[in-house]
PDB file with SEQRES, HELIX, SHEET and CRYST1 records, atoms N, CA, C and O in Angstrom:
SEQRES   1 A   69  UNK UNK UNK UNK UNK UNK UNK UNK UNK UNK UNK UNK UNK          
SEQRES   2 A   69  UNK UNK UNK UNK UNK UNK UNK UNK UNK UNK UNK UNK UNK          
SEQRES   3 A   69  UNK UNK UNK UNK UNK UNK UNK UNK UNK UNK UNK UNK UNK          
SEQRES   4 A   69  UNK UNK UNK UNK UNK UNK UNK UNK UNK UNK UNK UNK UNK          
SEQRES   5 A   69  UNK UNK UNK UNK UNK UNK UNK UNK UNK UNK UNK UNK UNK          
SEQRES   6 A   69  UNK UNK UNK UNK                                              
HELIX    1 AA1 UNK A   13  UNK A   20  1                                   8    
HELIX    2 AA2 UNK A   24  UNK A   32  1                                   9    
HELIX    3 AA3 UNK A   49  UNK A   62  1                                  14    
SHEET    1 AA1 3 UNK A  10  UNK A  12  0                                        
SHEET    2 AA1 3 UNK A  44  UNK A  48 -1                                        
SHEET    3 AA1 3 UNK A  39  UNK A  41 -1                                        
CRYST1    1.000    1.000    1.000  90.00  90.00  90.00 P 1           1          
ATOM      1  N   UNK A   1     -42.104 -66.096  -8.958  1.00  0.00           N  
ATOM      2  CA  UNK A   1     -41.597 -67.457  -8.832  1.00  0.00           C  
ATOM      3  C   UNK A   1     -40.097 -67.405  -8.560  1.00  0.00           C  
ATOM      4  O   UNK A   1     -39.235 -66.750  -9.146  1.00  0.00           O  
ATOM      5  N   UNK A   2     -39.985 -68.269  -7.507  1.00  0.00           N  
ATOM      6  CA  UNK A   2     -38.352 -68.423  -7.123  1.00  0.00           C  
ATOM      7  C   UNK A   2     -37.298 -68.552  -8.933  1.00  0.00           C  
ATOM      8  O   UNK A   2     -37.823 -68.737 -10.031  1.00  0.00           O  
ATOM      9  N   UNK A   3     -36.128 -68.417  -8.719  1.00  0.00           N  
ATOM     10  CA  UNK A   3     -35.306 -69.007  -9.519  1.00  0.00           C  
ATOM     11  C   UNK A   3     -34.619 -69.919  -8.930  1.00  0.00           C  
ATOM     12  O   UNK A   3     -34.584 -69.908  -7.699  1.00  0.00           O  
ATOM     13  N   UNK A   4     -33.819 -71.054  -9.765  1.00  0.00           N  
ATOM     14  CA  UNK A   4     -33.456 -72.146  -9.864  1.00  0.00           C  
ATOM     15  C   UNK A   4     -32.428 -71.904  -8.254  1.00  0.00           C  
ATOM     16  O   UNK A   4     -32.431 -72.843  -7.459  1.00  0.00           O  
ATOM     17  N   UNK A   5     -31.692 -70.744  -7.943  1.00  0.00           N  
ATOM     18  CA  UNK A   5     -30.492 -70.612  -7.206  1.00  0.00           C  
ATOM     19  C   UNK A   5     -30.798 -69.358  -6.145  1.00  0.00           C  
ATOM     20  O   UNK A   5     -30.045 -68.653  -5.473  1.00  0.00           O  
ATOM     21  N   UNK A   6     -31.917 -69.393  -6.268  1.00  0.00           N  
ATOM     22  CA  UNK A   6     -32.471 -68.331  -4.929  1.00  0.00           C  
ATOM     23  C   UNK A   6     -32.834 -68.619  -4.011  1.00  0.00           C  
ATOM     24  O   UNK A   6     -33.584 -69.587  -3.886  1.00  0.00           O  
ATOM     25  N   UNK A   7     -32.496 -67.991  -3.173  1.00  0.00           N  
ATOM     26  CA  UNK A   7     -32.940 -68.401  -1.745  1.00  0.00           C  
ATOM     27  C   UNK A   7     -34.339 -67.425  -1.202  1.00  0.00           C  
ATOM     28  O   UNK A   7     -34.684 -66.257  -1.379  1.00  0.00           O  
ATOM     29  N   UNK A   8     -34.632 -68.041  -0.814  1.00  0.00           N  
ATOM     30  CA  UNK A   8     -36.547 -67.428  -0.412  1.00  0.00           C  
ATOM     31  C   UNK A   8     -36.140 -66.908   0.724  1.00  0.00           C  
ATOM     32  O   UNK A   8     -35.402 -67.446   1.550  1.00  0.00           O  
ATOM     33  N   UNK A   9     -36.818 -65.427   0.789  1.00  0.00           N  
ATOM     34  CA  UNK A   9     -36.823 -65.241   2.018  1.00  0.00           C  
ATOM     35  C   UNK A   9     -38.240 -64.502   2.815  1.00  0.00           C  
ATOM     36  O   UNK A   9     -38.966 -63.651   2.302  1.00  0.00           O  
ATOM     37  N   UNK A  10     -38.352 -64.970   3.909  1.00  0.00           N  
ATOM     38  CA  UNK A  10     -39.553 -64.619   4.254  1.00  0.00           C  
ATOM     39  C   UNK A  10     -39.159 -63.486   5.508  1.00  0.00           C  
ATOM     40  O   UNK A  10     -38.092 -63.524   6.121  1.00  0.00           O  
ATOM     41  N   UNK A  11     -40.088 -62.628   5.715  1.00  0.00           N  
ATOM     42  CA  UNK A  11     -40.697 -61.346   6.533  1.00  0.00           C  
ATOM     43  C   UNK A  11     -41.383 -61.287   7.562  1.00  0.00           C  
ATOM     44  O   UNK A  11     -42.521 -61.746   7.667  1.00  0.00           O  
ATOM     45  N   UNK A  12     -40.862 -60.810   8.281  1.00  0.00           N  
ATOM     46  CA  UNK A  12     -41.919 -61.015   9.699  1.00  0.00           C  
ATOM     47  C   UNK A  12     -43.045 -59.314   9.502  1.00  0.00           C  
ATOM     48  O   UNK A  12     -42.836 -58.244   8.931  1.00  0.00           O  
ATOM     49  N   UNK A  13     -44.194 -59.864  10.302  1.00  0.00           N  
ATOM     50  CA  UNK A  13     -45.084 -58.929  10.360  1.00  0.00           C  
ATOM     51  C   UNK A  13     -44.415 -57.161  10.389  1.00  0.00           C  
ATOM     52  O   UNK A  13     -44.547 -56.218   9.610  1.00  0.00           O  
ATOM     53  N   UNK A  14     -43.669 -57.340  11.709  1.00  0.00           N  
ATOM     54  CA  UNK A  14     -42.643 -56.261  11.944  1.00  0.00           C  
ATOM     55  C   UNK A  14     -41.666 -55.801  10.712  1.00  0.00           C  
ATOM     56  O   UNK A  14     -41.375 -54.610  10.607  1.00  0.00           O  
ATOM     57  N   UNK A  15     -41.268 -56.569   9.974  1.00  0.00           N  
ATOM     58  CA  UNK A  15     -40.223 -56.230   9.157  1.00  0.00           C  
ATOM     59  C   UNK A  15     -40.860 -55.396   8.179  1.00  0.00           C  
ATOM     60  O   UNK A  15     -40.479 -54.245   7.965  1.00  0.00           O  
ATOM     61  N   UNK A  16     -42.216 -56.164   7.328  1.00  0.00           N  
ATOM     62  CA  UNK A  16     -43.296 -55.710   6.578  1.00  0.00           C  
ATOM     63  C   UNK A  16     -43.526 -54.207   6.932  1.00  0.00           C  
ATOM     64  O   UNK A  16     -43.245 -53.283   6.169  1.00  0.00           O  
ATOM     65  N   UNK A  17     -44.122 -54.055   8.293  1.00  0.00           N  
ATOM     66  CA  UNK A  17     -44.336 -53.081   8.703  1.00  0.00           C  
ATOM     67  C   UNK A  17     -43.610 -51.354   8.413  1.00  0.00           C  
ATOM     68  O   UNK A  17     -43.994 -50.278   7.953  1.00  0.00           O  
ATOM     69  N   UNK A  18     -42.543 -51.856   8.925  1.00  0.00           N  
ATOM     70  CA  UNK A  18     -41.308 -51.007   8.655  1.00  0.00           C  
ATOM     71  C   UNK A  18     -40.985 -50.746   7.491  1.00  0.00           C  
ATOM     72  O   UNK A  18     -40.454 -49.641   7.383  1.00  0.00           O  
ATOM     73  N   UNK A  19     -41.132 -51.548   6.194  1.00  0.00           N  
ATOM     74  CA  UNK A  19     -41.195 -51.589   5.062  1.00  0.00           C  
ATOM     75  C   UNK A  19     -41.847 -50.652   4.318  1.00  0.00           C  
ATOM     76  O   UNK A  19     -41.385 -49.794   3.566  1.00  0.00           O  
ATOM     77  N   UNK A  20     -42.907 -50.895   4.591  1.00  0.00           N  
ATOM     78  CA  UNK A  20     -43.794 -49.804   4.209  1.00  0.00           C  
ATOM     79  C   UNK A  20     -44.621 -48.543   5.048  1.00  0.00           C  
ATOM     80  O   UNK A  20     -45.436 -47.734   4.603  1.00  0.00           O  
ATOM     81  N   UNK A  21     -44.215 -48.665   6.089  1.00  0.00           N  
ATOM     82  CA  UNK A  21     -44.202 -47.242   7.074  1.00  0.00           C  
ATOM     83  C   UNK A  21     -45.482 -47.454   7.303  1.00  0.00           C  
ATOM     84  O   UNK A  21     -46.116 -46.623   6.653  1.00  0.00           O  
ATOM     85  N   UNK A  22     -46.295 -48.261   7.997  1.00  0.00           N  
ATOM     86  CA  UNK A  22     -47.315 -48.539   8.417  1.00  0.00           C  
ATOM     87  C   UNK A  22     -47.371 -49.440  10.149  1.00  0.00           C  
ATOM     88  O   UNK A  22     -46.269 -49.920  10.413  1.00  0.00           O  
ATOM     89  N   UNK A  23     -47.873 -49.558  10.663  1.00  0.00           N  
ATOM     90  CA  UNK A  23     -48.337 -50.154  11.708  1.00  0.00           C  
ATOM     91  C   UNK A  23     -48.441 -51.587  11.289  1.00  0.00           C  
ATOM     92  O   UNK A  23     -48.892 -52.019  10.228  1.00  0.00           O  
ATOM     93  N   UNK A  24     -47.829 -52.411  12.545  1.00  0.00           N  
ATOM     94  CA  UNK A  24     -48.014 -53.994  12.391  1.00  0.00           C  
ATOM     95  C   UNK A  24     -49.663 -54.354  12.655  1.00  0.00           C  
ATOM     96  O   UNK A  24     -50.260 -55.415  12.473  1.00  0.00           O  
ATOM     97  N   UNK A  25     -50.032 -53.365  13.034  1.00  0.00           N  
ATOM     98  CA  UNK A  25     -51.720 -53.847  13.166  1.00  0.00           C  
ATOM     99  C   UNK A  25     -52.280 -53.979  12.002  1.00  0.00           C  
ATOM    100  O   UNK A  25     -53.035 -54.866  11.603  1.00  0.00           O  
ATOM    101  N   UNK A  26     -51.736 -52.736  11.292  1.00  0.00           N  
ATOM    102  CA  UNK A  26     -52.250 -52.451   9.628  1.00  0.00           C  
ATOM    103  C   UNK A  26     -52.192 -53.625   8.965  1.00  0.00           C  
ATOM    104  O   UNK A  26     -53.123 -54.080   8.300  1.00  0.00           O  
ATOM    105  N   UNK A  27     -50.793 -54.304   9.168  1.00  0.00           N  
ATOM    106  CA  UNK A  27     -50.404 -54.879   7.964  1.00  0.00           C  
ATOM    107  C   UNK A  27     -51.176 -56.510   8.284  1.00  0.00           C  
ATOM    108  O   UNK A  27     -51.642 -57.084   7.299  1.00  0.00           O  
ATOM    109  N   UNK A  28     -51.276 -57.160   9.579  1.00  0.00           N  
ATOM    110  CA  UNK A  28     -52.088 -57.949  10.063  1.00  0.00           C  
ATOM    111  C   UNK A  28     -53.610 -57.774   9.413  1.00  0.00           C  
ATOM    112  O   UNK A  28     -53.979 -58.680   8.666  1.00  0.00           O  
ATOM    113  N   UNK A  29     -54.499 -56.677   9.650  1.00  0.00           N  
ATOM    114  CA  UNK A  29     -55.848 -56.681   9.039  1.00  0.00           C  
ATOM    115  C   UNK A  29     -55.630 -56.737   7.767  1.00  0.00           C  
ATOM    116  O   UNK A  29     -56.491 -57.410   7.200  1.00  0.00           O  
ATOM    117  N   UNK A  30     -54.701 -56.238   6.958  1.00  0.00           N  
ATOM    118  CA  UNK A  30     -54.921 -56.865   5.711  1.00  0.00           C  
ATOM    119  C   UNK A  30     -54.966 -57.888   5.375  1.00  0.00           C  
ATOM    120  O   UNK A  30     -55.681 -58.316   4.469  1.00  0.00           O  
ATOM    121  N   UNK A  31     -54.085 -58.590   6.146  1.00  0.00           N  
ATOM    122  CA  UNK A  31     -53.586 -60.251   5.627  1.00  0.00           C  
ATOM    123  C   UNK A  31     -54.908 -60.948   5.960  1.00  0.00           C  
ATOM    124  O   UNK A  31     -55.222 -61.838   5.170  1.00  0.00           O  
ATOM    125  N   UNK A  32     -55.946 -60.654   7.229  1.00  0.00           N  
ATOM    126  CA  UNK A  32     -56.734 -61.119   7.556  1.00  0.00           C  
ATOM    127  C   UNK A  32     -58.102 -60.825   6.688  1.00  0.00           C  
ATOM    128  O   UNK A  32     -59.160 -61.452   6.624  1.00  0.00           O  
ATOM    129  N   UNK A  33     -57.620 -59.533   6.002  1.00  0.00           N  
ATOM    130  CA  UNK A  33     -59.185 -59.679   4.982  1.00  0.00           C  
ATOM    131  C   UNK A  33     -58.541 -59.778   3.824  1.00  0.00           C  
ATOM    132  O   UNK A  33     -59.016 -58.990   3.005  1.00  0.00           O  
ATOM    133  N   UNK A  34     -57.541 -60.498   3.352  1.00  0.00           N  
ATOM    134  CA  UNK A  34     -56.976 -61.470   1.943  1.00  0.00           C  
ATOM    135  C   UNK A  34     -56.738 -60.393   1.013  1.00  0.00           C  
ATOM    136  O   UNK A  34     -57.183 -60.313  -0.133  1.00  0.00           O  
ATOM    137  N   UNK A  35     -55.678 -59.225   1.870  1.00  0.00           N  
ATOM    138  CA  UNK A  35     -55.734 -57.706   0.954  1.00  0.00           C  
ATOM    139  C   UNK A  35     -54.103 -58.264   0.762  1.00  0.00           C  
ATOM    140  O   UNK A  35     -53.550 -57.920  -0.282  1.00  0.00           O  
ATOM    141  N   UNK A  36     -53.340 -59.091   1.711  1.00  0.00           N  
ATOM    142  CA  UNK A  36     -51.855 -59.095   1.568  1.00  0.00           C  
ATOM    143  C   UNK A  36     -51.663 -60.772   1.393  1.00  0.00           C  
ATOM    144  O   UNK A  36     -52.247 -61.637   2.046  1.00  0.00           O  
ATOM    145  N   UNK A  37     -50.895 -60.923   0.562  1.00  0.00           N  
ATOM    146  CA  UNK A  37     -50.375 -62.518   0.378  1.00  0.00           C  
ATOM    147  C   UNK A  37     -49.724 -62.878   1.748  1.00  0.00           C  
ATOM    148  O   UNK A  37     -48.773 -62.170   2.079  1.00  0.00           O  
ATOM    149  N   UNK A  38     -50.097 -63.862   2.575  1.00  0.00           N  
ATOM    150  CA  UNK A  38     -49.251 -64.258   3.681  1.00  0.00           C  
ATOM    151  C   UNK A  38     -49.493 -65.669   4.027  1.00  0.00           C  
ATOM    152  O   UNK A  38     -50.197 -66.391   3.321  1.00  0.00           O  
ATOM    153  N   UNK A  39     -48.898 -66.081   5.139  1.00  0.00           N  
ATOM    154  CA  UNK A  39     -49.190 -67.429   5.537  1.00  0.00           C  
ATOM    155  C   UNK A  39     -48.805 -67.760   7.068  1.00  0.00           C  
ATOM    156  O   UNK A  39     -48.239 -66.893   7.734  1.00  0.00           O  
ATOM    157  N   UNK A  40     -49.122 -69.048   7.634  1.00  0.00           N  
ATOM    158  CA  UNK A  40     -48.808 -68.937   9.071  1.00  0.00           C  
ATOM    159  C   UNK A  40     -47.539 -69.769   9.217  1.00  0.00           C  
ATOM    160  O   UNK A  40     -47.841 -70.671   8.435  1.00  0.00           O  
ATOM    161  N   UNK A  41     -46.286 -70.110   9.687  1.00  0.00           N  
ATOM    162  CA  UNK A  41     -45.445 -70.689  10.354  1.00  0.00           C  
ATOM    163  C   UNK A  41     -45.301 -71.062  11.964  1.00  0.00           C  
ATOM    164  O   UNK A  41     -44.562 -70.214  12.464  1.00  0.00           O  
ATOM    165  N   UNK A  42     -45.758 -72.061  12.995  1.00  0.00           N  
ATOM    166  CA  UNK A  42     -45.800 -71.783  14.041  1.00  0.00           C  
ATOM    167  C   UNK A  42     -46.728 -71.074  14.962  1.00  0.00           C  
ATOM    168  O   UNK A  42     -46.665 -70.856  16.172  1.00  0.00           O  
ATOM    169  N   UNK A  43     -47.689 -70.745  13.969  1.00  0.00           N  
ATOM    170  CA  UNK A  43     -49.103 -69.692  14.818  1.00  0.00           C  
ATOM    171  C   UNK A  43     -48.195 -68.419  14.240  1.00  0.00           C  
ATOM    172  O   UNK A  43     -49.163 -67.666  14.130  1.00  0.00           O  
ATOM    173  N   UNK A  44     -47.216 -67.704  13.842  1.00  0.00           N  
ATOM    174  CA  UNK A  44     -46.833 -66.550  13.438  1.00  0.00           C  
ATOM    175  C   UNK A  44     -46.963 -66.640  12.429  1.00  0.00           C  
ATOM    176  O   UNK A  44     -46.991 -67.700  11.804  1.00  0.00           O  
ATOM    177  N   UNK A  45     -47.145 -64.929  11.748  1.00  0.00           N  
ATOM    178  CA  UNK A  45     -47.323 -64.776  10.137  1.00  0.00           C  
ATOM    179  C   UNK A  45     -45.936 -64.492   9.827  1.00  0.00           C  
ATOM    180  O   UNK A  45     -44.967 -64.226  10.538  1.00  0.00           O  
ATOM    181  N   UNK A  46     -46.187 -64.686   7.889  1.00  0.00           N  
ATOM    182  CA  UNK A  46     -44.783 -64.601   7.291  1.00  0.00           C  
ATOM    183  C   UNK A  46     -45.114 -64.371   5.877  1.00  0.00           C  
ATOM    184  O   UNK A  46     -46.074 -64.866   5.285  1.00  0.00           O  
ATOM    185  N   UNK A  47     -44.126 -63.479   5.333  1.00  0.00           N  
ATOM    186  CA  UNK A  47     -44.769 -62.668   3.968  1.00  0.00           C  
ATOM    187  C   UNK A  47     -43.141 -62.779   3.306  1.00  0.00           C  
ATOM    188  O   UNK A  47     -42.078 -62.430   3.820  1.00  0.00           O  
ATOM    189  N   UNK A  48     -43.450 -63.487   1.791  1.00  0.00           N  
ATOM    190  CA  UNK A  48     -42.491 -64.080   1.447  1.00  0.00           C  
ATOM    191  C   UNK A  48     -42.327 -62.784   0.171  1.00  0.00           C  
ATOM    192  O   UNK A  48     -43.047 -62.342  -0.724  1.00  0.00           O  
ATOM    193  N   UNK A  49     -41.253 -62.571   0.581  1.00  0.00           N  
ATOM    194  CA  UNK A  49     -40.259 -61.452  -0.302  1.00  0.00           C  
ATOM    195  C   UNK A  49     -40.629 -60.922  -1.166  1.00  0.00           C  
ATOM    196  O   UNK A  49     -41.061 -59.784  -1.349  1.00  0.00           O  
ATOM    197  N   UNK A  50     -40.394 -62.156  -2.045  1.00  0.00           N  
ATOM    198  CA  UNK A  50     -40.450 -61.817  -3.730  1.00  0.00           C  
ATOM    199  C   UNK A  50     -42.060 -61.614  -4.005  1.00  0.00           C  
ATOM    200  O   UNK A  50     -42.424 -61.024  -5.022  1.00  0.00           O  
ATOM    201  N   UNK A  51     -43.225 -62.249  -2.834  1.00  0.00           N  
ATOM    202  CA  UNK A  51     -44.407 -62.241  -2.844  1.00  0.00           C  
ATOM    203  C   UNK A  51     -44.934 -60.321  -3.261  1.00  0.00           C  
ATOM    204  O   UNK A  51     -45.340 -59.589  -4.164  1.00  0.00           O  
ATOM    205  N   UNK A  52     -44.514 -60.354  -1.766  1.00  0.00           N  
ATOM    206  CA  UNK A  52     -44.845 -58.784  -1.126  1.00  0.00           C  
ATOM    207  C   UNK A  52     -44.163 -57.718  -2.486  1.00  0.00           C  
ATOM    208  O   UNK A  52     -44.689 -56.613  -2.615  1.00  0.00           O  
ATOM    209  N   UNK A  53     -43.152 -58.061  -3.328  1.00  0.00           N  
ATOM    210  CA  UNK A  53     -42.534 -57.364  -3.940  1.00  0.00           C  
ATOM    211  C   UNK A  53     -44.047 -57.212  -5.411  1.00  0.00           C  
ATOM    212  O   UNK A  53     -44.503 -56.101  -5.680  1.00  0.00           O  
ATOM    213  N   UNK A  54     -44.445 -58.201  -5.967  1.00  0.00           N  
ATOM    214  CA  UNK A  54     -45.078 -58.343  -6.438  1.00  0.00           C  
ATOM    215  C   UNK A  54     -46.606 -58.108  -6.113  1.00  0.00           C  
ATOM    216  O   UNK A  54     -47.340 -58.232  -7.093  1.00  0.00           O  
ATOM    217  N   UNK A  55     -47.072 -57.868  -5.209  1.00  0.00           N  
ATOM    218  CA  UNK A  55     -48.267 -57.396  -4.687  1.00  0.00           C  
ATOM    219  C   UNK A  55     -47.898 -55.845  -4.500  1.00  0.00           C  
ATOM    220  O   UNK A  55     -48.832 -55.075  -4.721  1.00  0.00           O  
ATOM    221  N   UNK A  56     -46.547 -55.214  -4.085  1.00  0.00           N  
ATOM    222  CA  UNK A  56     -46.131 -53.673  -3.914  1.00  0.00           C  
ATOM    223  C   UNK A  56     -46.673 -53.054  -5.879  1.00  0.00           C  
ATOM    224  O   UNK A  56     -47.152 -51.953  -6.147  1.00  0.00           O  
ATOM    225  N   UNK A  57     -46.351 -54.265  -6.958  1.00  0.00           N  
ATOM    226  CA  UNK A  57     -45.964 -53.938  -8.248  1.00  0.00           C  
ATOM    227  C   UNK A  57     -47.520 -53.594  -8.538  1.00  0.00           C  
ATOM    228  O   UNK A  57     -47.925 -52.515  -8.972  1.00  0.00           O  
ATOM    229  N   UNK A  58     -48.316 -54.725  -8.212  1.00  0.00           N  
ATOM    230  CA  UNK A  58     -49.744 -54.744  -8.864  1.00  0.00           C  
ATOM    231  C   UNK A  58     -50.480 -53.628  -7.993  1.00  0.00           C  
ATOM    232  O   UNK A  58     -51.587 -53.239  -8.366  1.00  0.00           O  
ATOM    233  N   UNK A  59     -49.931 -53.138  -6.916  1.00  0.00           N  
ATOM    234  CA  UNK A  59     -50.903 -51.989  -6.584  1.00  0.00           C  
ATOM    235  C   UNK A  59     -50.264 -50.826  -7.017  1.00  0.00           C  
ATOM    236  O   UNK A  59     -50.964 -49.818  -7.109  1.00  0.00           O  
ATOM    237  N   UNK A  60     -49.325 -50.769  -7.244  1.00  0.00           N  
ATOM    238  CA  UNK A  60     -48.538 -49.651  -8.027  1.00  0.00           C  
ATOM    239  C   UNK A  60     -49.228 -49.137  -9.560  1.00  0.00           C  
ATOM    240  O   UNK A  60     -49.581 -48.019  -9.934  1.00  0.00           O  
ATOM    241  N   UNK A  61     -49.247 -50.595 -10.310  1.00  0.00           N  
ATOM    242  CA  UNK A  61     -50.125 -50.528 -11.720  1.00  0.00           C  
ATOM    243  C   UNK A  61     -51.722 -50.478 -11.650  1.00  0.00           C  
ATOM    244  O   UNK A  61     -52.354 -50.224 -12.675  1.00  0.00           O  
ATOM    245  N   UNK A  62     -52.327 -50.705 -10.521  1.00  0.00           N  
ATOM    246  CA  UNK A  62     -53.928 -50.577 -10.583  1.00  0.00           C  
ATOM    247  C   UNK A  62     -54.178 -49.137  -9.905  1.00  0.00           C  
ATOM    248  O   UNK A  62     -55.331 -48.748 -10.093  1.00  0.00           O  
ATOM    249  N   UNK A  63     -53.523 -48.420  -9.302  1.00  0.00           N  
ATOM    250  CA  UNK A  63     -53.933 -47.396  -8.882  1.00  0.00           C  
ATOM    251  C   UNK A  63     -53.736 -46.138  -9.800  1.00  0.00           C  
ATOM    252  O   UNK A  63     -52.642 -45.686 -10.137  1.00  0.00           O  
ATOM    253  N   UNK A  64     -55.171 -45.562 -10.210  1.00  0.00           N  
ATOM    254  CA  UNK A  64     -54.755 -44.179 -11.364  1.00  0.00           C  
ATOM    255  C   UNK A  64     -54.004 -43.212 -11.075  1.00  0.00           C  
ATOM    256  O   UNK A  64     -54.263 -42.821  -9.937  1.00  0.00           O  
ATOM    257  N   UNK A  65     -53.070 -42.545 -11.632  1.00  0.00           N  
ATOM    258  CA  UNK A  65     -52.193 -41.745 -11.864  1.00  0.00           C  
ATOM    259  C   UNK A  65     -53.090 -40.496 -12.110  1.00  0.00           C  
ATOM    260  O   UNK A  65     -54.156 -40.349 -12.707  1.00  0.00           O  
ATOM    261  N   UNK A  66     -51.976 -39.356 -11.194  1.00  0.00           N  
ATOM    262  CA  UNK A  66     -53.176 -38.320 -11.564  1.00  0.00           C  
ATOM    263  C   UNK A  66     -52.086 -37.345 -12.513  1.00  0.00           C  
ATOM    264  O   UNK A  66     -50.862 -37.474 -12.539  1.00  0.00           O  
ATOM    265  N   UNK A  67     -52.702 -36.593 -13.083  1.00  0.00           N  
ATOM    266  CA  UNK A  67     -52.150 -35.631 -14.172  1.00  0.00           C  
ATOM    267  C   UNK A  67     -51.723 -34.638 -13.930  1.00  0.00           C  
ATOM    268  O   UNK A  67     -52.640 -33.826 -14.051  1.00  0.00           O  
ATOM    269  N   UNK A  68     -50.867 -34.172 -13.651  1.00  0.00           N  
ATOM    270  CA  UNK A  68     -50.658 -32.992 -13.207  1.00  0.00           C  
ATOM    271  C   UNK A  68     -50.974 -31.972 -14.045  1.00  0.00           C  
ATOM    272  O   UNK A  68     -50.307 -32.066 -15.075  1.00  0.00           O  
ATOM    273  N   UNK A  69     -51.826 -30.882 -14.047  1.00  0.00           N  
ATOM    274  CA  UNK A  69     -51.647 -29.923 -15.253  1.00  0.00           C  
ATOM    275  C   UNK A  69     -52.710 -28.888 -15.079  1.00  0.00           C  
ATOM    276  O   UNK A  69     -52.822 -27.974 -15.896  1.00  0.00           O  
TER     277      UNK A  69                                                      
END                                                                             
């Protein structure tokens, strides 16, 4: 959730992309099978910051850790 004095900022497909070292195709089929939070502006997609930051967190915590040993 925004704070009172933040400014939102939103992501283009491309930016996303680059972000996480993947292909803009990649990051499109996700959004299209409801794997990435996004939305449309204009017929273009847009992935809002603090969103994507928080979807990076929850796949970070659901994926098992392996043990080294």
């Amino acid at each position: 959730m925004l704070e009172i004095n933040e400014e939102p900022s939103f992501l283009t497909l491309e930016e996303v992309a680059a972000m996480l070292r993947v292909s803009k195709r990649t990051i499109h089929r996700m959004i299209k099978q409801n794997k990435m939070p996004a939305f449309k502006v204009g017929g273009q997609w847009r992935i809002a910051q603090n969103r994507l930051q928080q979807w990076v967190h929850q796949k970070e915590i659901t994926i098992p850790r392996l043990n080294p040993g």
